[in-house]
N, C-alpha and C positions, 0 to 999 in steps of 0.2 A: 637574627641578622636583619638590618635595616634593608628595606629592597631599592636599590638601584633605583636613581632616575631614568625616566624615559625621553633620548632623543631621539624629537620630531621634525626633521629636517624636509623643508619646501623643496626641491630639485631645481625648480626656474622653469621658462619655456624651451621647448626642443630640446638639444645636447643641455648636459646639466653642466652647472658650474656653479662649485660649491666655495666658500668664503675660510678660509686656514682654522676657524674655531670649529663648524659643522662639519669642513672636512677633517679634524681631528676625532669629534665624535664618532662618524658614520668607520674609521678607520679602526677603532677600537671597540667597535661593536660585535660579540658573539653571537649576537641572532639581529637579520635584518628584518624587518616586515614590509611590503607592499605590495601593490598591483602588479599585475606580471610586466606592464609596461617600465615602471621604474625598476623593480627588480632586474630589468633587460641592461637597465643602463650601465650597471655595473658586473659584467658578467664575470670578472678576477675577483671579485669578492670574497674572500674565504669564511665569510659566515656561516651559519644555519642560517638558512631563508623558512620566511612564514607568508605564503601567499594570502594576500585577499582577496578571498573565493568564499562565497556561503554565507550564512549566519555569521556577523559581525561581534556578535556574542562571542564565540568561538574563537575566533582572532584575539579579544580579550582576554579570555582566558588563559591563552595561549603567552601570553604576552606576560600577563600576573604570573602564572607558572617560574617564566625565564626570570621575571626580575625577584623573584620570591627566592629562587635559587641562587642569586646573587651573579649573574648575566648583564651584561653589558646591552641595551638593546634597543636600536635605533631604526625606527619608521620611519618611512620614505614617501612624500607629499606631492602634487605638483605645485607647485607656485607656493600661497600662503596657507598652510593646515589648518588658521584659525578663519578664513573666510569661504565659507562652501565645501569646508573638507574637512578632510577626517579629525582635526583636533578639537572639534564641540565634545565629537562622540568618545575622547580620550579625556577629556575631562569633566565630562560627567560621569564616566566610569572609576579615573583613577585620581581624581582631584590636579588642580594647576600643579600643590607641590611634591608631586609627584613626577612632573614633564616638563623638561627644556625647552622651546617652540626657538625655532631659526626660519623664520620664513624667507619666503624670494619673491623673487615679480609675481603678480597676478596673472591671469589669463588676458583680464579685462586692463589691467595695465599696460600689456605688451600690445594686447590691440588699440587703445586706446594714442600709444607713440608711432602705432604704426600709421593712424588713421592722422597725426596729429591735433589729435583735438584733448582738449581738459578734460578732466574726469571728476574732477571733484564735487559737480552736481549729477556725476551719473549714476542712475541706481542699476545693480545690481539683482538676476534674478535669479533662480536654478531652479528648472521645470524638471532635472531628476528625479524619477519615480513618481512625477505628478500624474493623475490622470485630467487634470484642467488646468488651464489657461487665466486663471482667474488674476495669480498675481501678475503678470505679465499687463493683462489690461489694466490693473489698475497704477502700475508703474507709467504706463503709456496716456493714460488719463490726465496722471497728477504732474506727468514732469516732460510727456515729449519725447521721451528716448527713453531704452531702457537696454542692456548689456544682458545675453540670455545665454546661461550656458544650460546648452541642451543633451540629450541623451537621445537612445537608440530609435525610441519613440517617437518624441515632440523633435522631430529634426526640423531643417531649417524651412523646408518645403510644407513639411506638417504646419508650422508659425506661421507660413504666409497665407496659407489655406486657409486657416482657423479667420485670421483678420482679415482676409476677405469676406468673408462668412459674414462678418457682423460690419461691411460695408468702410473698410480701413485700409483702402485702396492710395490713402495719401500718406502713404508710409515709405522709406527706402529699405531696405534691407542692408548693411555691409555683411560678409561671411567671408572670416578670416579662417583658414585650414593649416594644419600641419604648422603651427606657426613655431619657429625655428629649429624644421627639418628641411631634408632636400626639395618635397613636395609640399612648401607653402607656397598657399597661392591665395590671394584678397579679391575678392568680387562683391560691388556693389550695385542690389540687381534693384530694380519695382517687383511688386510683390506679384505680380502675377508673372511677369519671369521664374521666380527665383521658388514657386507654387510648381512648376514641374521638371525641375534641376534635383541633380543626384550630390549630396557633398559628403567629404571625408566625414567621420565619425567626430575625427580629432580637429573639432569645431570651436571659434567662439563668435557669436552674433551678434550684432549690436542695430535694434531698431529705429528710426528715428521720422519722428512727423517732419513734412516735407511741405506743407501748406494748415492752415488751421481750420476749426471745422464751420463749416458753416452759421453754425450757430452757435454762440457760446454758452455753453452748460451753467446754468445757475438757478440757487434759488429763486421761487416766485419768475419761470418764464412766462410771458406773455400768451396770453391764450392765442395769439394770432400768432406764434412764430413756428409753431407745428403743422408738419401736413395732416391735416382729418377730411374728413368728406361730411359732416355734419356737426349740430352745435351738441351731439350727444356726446360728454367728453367731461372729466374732473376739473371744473373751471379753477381759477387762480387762487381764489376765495378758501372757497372748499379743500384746494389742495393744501394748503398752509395748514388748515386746523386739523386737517387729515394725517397731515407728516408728523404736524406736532403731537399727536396721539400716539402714532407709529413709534416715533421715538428710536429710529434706528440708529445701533450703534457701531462703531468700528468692528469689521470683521463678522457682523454680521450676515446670515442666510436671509433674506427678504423673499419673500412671494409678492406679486401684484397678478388678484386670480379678474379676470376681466379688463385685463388692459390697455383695452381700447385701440389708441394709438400712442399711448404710452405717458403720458405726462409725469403721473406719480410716478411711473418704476425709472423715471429718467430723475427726478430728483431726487429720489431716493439715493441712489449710486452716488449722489455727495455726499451722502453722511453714513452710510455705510462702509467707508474706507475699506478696500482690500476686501471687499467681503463679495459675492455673488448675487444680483436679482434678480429672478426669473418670473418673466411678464409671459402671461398665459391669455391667449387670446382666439375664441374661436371662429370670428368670423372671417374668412381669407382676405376680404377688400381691406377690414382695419386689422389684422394682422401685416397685411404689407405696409400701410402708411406705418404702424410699431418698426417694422424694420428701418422703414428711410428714415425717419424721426432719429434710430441709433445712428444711422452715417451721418447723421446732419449737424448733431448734437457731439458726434464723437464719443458717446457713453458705452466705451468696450464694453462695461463691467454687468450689462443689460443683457440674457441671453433671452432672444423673442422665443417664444414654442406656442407653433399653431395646431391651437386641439383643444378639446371638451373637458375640461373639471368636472370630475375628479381624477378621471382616467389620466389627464394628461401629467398628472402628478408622483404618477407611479413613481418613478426612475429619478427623481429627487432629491437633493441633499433634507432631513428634516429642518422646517422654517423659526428663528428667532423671531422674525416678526412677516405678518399677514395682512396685507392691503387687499381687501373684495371691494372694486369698482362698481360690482352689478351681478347680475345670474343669481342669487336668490330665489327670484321667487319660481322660476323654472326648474331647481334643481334642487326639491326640499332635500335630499341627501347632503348636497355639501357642504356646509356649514357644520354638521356632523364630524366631515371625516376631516377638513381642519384644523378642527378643533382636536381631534384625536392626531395630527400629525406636529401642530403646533408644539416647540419644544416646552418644557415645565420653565417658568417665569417668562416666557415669551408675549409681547402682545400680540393683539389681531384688531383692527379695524377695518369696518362696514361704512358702506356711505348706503343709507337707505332711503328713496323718493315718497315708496308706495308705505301707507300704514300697514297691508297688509304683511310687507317682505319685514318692517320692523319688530310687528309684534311677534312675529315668527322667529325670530332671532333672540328677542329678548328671552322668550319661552323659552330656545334653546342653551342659550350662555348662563339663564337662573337657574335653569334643572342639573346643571353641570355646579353649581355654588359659583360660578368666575365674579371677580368685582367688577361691575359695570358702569361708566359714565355715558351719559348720552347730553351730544349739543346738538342744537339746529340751528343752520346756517344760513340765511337768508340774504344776501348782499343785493346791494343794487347801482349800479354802473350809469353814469354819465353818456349820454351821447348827444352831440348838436342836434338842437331844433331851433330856425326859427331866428339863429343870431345869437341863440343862448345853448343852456345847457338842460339836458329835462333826465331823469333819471330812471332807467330801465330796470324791471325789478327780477332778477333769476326766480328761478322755481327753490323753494325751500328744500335742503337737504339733511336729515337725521345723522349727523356723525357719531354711531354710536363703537366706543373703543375697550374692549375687555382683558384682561391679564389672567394669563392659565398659573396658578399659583403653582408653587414646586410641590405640594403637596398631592395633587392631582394628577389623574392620568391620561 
């Protein structure tokens, strides 16, 4: 017996309102499957119901079972199955031809006519089951606004919280509730409103920059456009050939372990698209300018953490790639346990002043077999003298850049 297709039918926002083909399917379905919310919707239904409750396996199974036995059997969606919902996970289980898809409005559709505004640059996020914030920032980086359907956790107040955190105070909030039940209600709050407000579960958010940031985030910033409190700092120079080593790529874990006041793990966050950097800085005064520098610059995707390497590294995602600004030569241990956190084919680069912190490193990256380049950087900058121009010479820097091969551990 050939098994039955499976109709996946969207319900729409609030009361449902299904189109004469879908509601034919859903009407000659033996067994219905959904949440208990859509299941509610239809409470004359004379099917078998299969709630989604538990392991999602399970529900599968359940589902193969029915259509193996030759059952009629239609799933029940909010809005569109194949955008944030269950019909990824229906079709990698039971292939496209196997599933009918009738979708309805969105979430981010209904809010989007409610708010009247376009949608067609707006990105979509689903911080469901996330324990971070990462895609959100970087939606919020690359485009300005970003549509977030949240869960029981990241609620709307948790969002506002978080983007305060990392100095994203020129943001609105809209929080659309209940939307097409009796208890819809739209509030568009500032984020530190809307950071100690209670909202309905049955949420959709949509964030959006309200002013630009200070500074515009780009390769090669200007060594003056950051706040620091001395010239001790990964000059403009040195950071180019430093990134260029780094080589970080989309979606990438980045480390920058001595941060400073941030320069590298702010341009970093451009080329790491969607990925996380975590700038590690132990001294409180340049730990705070690393935080203003993230409101200044706008670079959600930058989370500061002020504390000691190695220690402060505990509780981290493992790194693709490894920017050390400094602390070498004070911590012969960490470069060690780096090197041991560093994923397999991941790089790491060192900027080293002192001979002694370089040969120390080299020692440590040859005894491990890694392949190692080493440049030295020495730039020299223009400044008026005199009517003209005379030229200032930085201190030479070792950029030395190694690669953990996969073979190694």
């Amino acid at each position: 017996m050939t098994p039955k297709r499976v109709a996946v039918i969207g319900c729409g926002i609030g009361r449902p309102w299904l189109a004469p083909e879908p509601a034919d399917a859903l009407a000659g379905a033996a067994v219905v499957v959904g949440g208990a919310r859509q299941l509610a919707l239809f409470p004359d239904h004379p099917a078998r119901r299969i709630p989604i409750v538990g392991p999602l396996a399970a529900v599968c199974d359940a589902i193969e079972t029915a259509t193996d036995s030759g059952e009629a059997v239609c799933v029940l969606a909010d809005g569109d199955p194949l955008f944030f919902g269950i019909g990824r996970l229906l079709v990698e289980r039971f292939g496209s031809d196997r599933l009918t898809f009738y979708p309805s409005v969105t979430a981010v559709g209904a809010a989007a006519a409610r708010l009247g505004r376009p949608w067609q640059d707006l990105p979509a996020v689903s911080l469901h089951g996330r324990s971070d914030l990462t895609p959100l920032f970087a939606a919020l980086v690359r485009h300005g606004a970003a549509a977030v359907y949240t869960d029981a956790v990241n609620t709307p107040a948790v969002i506002a919280d978080k983007l305060l955190g990392r100095g994203g105070a020129a943001f609105t909030m809209h929080v659309l509730e209940e939307m097409g039940l009796p208890g819809e209600r739209r509030r568009s709050l500032r984020l530190a409103e809307a950071a100690n407000q209670d909202f309905s579960p049955l949420n959709l958010t949509l964030v959006e920059r309200t002013h630009p940031p200070e500074i515009a985030l780009s390769l090669g910033l200007a060594d003056d456009a950051l706040s620091r409190s001395d010239r001790v700092f990964t000059k403009a120079p040195v950071r180019a050939v430093s990134l260029a080593g780094l080589a970080p790529r989309p979606g990438d874990v980045v480390w920058d372990v001595g941060a400073g006041t941030g320069a590298v793990a702010l341009e970093a966050s451009l080329l790491n698209l969607g990925g996380p950097v975590f700038a590690v800085e132990r001294d409180p005064a340049r730990h705070a300018l690393l935080m203003d520098n993230i409101r200044r610059t706008g670079a959600l995707t930058v989370t500061p953490i002020h504390g000691e390497a190695p220690d402060a590294l505990a509780g981290l995602a493992d790194p693709d790639r490894i920017f050390i600004g400094g602390g070498l030569t004070n911590a012969p241990d960490l470069l060690p346990e780096l090197c041991r956190r560093l994923r397999p084919g991941g790089r790491l680069v060192a900027n080293c002043v002192l001979l002694g912190s370089l040969h120390s490193a080299l020692e440590t990256l040859r005894a491990l077999g890694w392949p190692v380049t080493l440049t030295q950087v020495q730039a020299e900058t223009a400044t008026p003298l005199a009517g003209d121009l005379r030229f200032c010479a930085e201190n030479p820097v070792f950029v030395l850049t190694a690669v953990k091969e996969s073979r190694h551990g």
